[in-house]
C-alpha positions as CSV (number, residue, x, y, z in Angstrom):
1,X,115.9,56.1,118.8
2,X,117.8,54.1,121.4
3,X,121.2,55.3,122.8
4,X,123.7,53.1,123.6
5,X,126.7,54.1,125.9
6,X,130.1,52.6,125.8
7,X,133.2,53.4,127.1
8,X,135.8,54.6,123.9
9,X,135.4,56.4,120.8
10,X,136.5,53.6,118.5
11,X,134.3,51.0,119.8
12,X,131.0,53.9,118.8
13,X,132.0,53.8,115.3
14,X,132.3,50.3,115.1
15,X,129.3,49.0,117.1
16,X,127.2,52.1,114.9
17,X,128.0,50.8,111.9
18,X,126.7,47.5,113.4
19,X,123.5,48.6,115.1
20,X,122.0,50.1,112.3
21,X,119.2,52.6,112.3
22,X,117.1,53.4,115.2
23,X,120.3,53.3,117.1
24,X,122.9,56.2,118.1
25,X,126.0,55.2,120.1
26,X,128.1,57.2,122.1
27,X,131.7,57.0,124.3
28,X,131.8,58.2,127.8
29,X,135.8,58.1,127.4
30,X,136.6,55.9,130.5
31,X,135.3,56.9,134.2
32,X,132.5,60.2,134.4
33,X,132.8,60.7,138.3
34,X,135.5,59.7,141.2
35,X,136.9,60.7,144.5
36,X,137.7,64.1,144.4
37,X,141.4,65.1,143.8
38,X,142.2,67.2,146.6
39,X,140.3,65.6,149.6
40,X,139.8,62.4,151.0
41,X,136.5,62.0,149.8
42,X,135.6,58.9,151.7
43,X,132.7,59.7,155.2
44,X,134.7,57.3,157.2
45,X,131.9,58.2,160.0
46,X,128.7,57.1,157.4
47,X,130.0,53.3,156.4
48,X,133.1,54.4,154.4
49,X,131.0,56.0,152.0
50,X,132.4,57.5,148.7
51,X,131.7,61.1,147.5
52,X,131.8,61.2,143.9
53,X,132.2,64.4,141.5
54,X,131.9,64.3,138.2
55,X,135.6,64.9,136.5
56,X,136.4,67.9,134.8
57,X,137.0,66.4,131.1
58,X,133.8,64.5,131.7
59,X,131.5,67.1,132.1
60,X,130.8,67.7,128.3
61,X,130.5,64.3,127.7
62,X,127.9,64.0,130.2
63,X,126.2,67.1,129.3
64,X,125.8,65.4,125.5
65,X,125.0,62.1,126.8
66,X,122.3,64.0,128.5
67,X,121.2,65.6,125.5
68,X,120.9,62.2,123.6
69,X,119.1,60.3,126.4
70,X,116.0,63.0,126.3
71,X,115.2,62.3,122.7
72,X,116.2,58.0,123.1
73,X,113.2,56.1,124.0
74,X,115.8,53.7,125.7
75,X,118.9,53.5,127.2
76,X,121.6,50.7,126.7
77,X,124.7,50.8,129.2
78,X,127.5,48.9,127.4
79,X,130.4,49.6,129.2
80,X,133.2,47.2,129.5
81,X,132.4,44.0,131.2
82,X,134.1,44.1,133.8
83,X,133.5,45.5,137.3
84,X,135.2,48.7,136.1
85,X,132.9,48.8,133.2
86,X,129.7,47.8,135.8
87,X,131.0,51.1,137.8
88,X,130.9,53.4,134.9
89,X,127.2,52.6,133.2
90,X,126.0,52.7,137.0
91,X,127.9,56.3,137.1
92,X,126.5,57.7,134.0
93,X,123.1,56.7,135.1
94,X,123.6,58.2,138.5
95,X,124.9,61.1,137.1
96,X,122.3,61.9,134.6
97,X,119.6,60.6,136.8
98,X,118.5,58.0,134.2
99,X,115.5,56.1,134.8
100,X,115.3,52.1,135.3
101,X,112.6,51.7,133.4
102,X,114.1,53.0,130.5
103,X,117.3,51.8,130.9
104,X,119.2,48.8,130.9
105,X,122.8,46.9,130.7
106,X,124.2,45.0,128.1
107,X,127.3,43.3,128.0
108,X,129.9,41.5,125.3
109,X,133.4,40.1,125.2
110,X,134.1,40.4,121.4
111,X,133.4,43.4,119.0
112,X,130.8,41.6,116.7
113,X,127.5,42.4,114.8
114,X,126.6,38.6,116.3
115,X,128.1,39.8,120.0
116,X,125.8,43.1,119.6
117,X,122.7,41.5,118.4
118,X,123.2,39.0,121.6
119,X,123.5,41.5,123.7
120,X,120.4,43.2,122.5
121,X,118.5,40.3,122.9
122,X,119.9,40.2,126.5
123,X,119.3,43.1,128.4
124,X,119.6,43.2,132.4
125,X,120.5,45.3,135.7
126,X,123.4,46.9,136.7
127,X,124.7,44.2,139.2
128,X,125.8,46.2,142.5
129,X,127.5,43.8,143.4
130,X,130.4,44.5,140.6
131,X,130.1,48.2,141.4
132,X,130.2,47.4,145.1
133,X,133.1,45.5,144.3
134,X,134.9,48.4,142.4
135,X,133.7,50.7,144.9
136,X,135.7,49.3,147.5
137,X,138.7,48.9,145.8
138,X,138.5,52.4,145.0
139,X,137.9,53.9,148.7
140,X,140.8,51.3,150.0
141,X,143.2,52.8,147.1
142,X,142.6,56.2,148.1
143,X,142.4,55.8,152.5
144,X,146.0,53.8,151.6
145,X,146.9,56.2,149.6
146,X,146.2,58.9,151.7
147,X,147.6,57.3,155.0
148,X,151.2,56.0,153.0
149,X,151.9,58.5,150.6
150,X,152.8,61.5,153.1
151,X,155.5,58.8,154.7
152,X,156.9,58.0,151.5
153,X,157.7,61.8,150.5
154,X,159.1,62.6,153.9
């Protein structure tokens, strides 16, 4: 069997019924991990480095993604495609400690049997770049945040 992850519930049913079988798909639901809620979670001393945690109503999820990916013989990541969507598949396969050689991206910009059966044809990397990309936006959101928001309540 081969998994393939994607980001909402909707789009599982609708990309099952177009994969077939051999193929079991699954939502992650949006984002697995972020910055922590209560902290800064940025090493400012270590190259502004994030510290991720898994989020609360994504820890089920994960756990049954988990479950799926030890009985898949492969693993397709196709989360959105955008660099919010490269950030989550490289999440999930950080998270679950998923294995490059058994795993792989896929990407399409229309819900399609023809855009699915492209995209299976197509496989590649998670391009750090993207998640490098939403990384930062993410650690400059939350230092800003941090650093602005107790002025704005005073």
């Amino acid at each position: 069997m081969r998994l393939i992850i994607v980001e909402s519930p909707k789009k599982a049913r609708t990309l099952g019924s177009f994969a077939g079988t051999g193929y079991r798909v699954i939502a992650t639901m949006g984002h697995v991990r972020d910055l922590p809620g209560k902290r800064l979670g940025v090493d400012v001393g270590n190259g502004f480095a994030p510290e991720y945690e898994v989020l609360d109503r994504a820890k089920r999820t994960l756990a049954s993604i988990r479950g799926a990916a030890r009985g898949a013989e492969f693993i397709l990541l196709a989360t959105d495609p955008d660099r919010e969507g490269e950030a989550i598949a490289w999440h999930v396969a950080e998270a679950l400690g998923l294995s490059p050689g058994r795993t792989a991206r896929i990407v399409f910009h229309e819900i399609s049997e023809r855009a699915l059966r492209q995209a299976l044809a197509t496989p590649r990397a998670i391009d750090q770049s993207l998640v490098d990309a939403q990384q930062a936006r993410r650690v400059l959101d939350r230092l800003v945040g941090y650093g602005v928001s107790p002025l704005l309540w005073r």
